[in-house]
FIZA-464994 format. One record per residue: residue number from 1; residue in one letter; x, y, z of N, C-alpha, C, O, CB in turn. Coordinates in steps of 0.001 Angstrom, whole numbers. Each point is the difference from the previous one (the first is absolute). Glycine has a CB too. Layout:
% residues N
  num  residu      n_u      n_v      n_w     ca_u     ca_v     ca_w      c_u      c_v      c_w      o_u      o_v      o_w     cb_u     cb_v     cb_w
  NUM       A        X        Y        Z        X        Y        Z        X        Y        Z        X        Y        Z        X        Y        Z
...
% end
This chain:
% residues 159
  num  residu      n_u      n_v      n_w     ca_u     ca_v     ca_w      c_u      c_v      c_w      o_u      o_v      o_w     cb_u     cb_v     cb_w
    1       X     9169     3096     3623     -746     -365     1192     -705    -1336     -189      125     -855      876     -431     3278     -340
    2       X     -438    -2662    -1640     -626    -1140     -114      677    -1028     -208     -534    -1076      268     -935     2133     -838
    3       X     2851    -1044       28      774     -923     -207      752     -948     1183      541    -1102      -95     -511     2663    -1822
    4       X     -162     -960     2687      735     -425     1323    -1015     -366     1372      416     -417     1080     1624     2109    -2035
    5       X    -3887    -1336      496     -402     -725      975     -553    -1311     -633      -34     -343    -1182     -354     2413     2639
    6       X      -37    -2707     -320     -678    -1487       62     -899     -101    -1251     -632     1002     -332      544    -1163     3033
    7       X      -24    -1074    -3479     -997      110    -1109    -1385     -584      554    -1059      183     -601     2968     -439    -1311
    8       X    -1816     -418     3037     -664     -780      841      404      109     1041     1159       47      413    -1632    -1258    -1681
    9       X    -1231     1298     2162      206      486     1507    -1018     -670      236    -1024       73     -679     2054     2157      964
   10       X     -849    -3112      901    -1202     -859     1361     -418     1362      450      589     1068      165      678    -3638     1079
   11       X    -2852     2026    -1066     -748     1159      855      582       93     1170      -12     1117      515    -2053    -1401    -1398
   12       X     2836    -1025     1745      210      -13      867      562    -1424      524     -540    -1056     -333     -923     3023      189
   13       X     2524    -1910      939      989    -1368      318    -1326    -1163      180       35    -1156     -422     2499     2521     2053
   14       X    -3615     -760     -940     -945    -1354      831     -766     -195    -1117     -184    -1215      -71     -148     1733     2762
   15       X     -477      306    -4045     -364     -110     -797      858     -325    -1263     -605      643     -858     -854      461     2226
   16       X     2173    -1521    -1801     1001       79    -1090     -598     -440    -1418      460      281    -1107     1375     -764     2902
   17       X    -3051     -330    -1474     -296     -221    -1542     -800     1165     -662     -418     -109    -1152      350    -2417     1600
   18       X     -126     3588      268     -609     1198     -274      842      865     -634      724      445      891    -2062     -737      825
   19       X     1645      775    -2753     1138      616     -508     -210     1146     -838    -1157       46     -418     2087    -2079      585
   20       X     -100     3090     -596     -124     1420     -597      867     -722    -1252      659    -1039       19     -780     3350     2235
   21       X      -93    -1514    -3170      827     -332    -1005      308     1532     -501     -904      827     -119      -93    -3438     -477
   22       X     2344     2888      321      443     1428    -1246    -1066      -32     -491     -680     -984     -291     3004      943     -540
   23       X    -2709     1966      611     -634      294    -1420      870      734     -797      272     1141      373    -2444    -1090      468
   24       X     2568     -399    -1668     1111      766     -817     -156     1008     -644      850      779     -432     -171    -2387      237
   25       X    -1840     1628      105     -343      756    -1277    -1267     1989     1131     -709      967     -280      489    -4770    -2348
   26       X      762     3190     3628     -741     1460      739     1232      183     1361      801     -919      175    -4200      347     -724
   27       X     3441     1757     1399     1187      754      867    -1259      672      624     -952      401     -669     3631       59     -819
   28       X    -2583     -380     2811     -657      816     1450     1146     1191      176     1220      125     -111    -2437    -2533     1665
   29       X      304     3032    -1284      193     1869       84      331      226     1683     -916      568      595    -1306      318    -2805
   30       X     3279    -1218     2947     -935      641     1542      201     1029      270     1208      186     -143    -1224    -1733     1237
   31       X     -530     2526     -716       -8     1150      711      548      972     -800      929      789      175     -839    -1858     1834
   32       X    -1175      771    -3322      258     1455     -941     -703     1163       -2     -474      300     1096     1069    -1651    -2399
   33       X     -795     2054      454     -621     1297     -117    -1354      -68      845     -670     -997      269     1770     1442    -2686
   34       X    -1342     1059     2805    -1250      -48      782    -1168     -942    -1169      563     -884     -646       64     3691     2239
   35       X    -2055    -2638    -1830     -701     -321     -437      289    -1583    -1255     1003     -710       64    -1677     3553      919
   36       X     -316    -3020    -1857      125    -1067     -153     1115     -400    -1508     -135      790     -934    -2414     -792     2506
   37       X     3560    -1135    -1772      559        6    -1234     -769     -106    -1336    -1027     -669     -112     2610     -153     1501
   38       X    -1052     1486    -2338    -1061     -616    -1214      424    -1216     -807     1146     -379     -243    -1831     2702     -107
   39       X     -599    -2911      -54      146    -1566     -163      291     -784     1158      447    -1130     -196      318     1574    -1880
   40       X     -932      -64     3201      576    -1019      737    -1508     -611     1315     -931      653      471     4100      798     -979
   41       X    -2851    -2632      666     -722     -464      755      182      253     1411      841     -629      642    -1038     -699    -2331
   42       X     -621     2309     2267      575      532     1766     -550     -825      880    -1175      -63      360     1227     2496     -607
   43       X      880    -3072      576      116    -1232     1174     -538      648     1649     -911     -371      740     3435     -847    -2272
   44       X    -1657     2160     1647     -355     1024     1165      583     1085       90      711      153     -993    -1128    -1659     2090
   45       X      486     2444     -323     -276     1239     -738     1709      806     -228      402      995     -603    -3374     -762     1898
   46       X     3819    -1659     -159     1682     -122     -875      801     -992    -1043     1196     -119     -264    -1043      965     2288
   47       X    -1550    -1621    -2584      708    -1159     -429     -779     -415    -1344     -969     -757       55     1768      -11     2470
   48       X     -380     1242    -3593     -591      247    -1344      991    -1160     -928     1230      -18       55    -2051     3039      355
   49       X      119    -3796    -1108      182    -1073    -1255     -168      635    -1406     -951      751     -216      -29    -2611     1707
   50       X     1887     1570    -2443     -589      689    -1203     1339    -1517    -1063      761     -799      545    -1669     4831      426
   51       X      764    -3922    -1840      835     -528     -833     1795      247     -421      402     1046     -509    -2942    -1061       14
   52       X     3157     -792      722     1318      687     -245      339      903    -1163     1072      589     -134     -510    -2435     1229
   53       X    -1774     1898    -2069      607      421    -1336     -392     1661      616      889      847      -79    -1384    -3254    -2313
   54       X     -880     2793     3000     -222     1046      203      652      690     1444     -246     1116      455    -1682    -1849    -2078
   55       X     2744     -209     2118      221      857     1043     1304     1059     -477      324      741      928    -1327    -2738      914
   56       X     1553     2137    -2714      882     1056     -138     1495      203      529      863     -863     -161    -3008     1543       83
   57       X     2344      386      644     1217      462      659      111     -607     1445     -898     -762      358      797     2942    -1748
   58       X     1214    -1876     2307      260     -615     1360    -1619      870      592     -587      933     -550     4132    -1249      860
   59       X    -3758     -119      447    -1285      731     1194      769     1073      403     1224       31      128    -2565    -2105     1060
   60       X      120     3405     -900      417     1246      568      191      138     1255     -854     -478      747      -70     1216    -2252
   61       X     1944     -137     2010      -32      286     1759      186    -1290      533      713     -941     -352    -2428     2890      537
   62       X      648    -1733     1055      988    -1464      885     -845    -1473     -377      108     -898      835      675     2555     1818
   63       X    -1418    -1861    -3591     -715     -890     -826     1115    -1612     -590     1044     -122     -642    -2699     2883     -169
   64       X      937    -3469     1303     1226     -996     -670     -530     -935    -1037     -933      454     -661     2208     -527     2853
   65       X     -910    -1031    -2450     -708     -753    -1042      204    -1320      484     1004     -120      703     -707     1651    -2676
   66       X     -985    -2567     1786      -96    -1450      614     -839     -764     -933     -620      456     -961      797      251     3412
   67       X     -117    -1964    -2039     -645    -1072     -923    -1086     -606      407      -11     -378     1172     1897      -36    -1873
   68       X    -2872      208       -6    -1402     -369      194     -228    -1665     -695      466     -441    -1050    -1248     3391      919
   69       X       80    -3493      935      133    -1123        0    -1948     -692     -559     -979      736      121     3690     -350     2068
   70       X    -2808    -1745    -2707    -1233     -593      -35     -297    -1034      836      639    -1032     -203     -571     1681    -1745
   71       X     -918     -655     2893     -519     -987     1217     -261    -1474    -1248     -959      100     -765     -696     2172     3084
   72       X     2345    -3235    -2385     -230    -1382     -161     -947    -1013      741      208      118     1208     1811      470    -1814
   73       X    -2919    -1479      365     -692      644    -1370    -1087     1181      271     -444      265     1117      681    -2695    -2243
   74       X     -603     3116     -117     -810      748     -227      448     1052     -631     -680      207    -1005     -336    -1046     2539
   75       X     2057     1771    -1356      857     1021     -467     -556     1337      187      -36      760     -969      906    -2297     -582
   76       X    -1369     1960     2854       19      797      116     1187      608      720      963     -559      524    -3074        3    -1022
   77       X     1796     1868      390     1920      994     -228     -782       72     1575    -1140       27      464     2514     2085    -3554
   78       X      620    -2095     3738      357      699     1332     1511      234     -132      854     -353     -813    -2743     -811     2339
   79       X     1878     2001     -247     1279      936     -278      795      -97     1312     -661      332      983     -537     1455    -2655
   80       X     2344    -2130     1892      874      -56     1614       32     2102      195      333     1021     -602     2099    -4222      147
   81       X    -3111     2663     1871      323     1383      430     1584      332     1044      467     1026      495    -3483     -952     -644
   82       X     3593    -1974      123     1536      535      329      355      -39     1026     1086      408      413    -1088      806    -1663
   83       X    -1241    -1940     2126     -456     -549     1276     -306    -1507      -92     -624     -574     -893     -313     2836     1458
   84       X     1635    -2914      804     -303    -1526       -6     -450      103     1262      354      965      676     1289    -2216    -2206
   85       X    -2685       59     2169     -321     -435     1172      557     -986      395     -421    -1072     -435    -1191     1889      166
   86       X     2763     -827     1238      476    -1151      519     -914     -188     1287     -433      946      658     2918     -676    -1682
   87       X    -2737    -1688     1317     -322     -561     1542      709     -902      398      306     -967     -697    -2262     1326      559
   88       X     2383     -151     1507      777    -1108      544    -1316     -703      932    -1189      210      240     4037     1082     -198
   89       X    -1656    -2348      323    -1069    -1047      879     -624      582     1329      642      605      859      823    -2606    -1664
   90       X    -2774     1734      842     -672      596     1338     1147       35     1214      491     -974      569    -3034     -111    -1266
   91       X     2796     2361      899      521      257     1680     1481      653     -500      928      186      787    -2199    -2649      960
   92       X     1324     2744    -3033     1650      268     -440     -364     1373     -136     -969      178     -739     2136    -2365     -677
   93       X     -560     3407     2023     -257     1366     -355      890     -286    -1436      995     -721      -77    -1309     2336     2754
   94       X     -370     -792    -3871      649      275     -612     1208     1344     -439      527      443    -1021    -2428    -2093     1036
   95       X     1913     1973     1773     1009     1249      605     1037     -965     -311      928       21     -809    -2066     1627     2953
   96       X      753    -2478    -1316     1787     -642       85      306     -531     -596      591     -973      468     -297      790      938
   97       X     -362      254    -2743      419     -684    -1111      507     1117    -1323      413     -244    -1134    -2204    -1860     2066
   98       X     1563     3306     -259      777     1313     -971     1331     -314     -636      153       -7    -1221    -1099     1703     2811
   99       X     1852    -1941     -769     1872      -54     -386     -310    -1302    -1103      465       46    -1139     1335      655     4048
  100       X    -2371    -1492    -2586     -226    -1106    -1078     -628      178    -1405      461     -336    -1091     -638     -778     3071
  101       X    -1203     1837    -1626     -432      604    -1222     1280     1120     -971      367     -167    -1163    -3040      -61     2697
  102       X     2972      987     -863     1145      879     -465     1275     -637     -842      531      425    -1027    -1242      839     3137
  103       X      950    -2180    -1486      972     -980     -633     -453     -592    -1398      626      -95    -1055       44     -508     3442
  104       X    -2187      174    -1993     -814     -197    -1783      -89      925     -778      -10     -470    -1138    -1365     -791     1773
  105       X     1286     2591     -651      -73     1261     -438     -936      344      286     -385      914     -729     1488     -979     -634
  106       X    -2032     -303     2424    -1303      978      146      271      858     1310      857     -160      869    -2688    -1624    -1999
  107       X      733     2844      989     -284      692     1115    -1236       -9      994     -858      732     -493     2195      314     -905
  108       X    -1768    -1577     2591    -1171      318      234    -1137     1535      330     -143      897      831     1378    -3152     -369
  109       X    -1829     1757    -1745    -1035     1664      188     -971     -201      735     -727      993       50      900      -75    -2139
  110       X     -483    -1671     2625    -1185      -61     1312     -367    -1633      225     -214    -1047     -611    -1134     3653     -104
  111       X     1443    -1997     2103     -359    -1407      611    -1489     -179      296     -138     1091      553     2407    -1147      523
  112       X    -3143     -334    -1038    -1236     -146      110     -455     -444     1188      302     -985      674     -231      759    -2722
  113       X     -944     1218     2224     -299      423     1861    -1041    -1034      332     -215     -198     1196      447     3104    -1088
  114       X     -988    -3671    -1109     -706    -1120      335      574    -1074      217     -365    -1011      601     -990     1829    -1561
  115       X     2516     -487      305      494    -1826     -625     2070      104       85      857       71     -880    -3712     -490    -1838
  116       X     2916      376     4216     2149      357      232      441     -997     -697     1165      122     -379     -613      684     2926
  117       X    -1089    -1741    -2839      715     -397    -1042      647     -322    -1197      883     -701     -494    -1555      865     1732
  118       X     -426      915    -1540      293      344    -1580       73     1523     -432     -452      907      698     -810    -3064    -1174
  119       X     1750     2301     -493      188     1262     -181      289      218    -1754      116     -919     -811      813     1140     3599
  120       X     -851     1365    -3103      154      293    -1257     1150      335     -565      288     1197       -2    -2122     -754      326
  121       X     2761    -1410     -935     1361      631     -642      -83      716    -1181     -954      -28     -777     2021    -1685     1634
  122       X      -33     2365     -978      660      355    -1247     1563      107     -400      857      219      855    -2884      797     -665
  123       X     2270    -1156    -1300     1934     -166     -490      116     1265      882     -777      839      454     1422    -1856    -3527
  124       X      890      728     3111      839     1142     1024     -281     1290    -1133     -298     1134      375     2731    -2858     1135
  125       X    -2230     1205    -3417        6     1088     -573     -989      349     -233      107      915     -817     1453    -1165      222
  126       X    -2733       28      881    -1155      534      -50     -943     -362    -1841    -1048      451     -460     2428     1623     2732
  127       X     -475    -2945    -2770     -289      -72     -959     -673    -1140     -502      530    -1083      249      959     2507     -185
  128       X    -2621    -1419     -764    -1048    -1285     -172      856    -1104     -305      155    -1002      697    -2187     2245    -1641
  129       X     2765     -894     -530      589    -1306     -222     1007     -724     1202      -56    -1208      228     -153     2124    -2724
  130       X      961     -158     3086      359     -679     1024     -597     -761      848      512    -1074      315      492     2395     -645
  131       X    -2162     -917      842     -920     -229      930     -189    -1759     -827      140    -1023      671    -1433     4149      213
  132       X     1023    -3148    -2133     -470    -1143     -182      884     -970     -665     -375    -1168       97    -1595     2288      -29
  133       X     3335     -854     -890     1127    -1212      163      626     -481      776     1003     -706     -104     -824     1210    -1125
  134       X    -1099       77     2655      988     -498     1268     -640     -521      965      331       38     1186     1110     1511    -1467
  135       X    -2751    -2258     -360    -1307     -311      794      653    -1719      344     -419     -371     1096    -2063     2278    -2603
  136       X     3340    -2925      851      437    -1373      867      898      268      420      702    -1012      -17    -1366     -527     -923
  137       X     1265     2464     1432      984      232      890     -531      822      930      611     -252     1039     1066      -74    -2510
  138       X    -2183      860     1599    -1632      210     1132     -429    -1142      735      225     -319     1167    -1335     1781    -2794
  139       X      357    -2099      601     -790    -1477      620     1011     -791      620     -445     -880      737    -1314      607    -2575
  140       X     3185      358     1725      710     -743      510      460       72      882      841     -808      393     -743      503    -1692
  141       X     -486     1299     1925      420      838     1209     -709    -1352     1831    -1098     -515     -214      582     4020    -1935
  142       X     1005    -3775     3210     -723     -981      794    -1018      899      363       30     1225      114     1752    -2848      738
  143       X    -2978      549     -638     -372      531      802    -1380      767     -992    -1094      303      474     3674     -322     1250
  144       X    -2281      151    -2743    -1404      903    -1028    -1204    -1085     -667      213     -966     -733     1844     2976     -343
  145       X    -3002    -1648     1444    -1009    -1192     -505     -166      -57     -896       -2    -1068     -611     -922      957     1786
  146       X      595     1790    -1945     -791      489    -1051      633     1099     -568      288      896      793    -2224    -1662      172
  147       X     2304      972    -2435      727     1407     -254    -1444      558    -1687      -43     -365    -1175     3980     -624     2210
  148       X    -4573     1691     -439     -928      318     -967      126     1273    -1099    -1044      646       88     -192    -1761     1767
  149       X     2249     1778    -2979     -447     1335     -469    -1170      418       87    -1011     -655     -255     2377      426     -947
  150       X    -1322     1193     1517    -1123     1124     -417     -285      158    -1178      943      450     -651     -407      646     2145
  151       X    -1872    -1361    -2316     -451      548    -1181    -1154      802      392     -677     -150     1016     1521    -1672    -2449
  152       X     -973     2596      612    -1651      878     -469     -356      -93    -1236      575      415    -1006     -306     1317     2373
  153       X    -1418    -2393    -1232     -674      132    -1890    -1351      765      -26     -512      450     1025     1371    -3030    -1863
  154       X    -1342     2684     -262     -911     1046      198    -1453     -587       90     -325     -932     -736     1923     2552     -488
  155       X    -2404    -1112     2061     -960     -236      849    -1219     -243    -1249     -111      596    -1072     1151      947     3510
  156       X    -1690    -2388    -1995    -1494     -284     -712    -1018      465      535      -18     -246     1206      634    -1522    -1861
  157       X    -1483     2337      295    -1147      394     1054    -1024     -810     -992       59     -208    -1212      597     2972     2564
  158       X    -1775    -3200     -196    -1165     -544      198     -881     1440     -196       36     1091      568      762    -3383     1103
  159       X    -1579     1739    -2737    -1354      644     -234    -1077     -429      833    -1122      486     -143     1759     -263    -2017
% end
């Protein structure tokens, strides 16, 4: 899995000098066992970080495994949840631009009731790494302003 996604990822086409870099050395848990993994850092309450050496065997049940990434600079860990935000240009539903997306390999999972012109994809296979070696052939699509992955990293709280 890790071998075949991006080692480097733009936060985003309009931001590009903002970038994720591979962490090689840790693998995201999604949607494993009820309660929390051990050793592992719980991102949210489906999306657990731990080290590749300790993560073990394939994940149980319908649980998969994906690659976790470090926000450049600074290095703090985030994780693709396998979701991108495309926006097209003000006034473009991003309805009518489905057969096109499809042709890139994505699917649209919601269109956003504030904002028709943008909406939330994902790969046809539903699968992270897909979702993200196929992110400039996305952006290349007419007509898309902005193609952003989805990350989650884990939250800081203020004392």
């Amino acid at each position: 899995m890790l071998a075949r996604v991006p080692r480097k990822l733009a936060a985003s086409t309009q931001q590009p000098d903002l970038k994720y870099e591979i962490a090689d050395d840790l693998i995201a848990t999604h949607g494993g066992p009820e309660g929390p993994v051990p050793h592992a850092l719980q991102l949210t309450e489906a999306i657990a970080v731990q080290p590749v050496a300790e993560a073990g065997e394939a994940p149980a049940g319908r649980a998969t495994i994906g690659p976790v990434y470090r926000r450049m600079p600074g290095g703090s860990l985030v994780v693709p949840t396998g979701r991108v935000l495309v926006r097209f240009a003000e006034g473009q539903a991003a309805e009518r631009h489905r057969e096109e997306l499809a042709d890139a390999g994505y699917d649209i999972e919601e269109v956003l009731s504030y904002a028709p012109h943008a909406a939330w994809l994902r790969a046809c296979s539903g699968d992270v790494g897909d979702t993200l070696t196929h992110l400039d052939r996305l952006a290349a699509n007419s007509g898309i302003e902005n193609v952003e992955p989805e990350m989650v990293g884990e939250i800081s709280r203020r004392d």
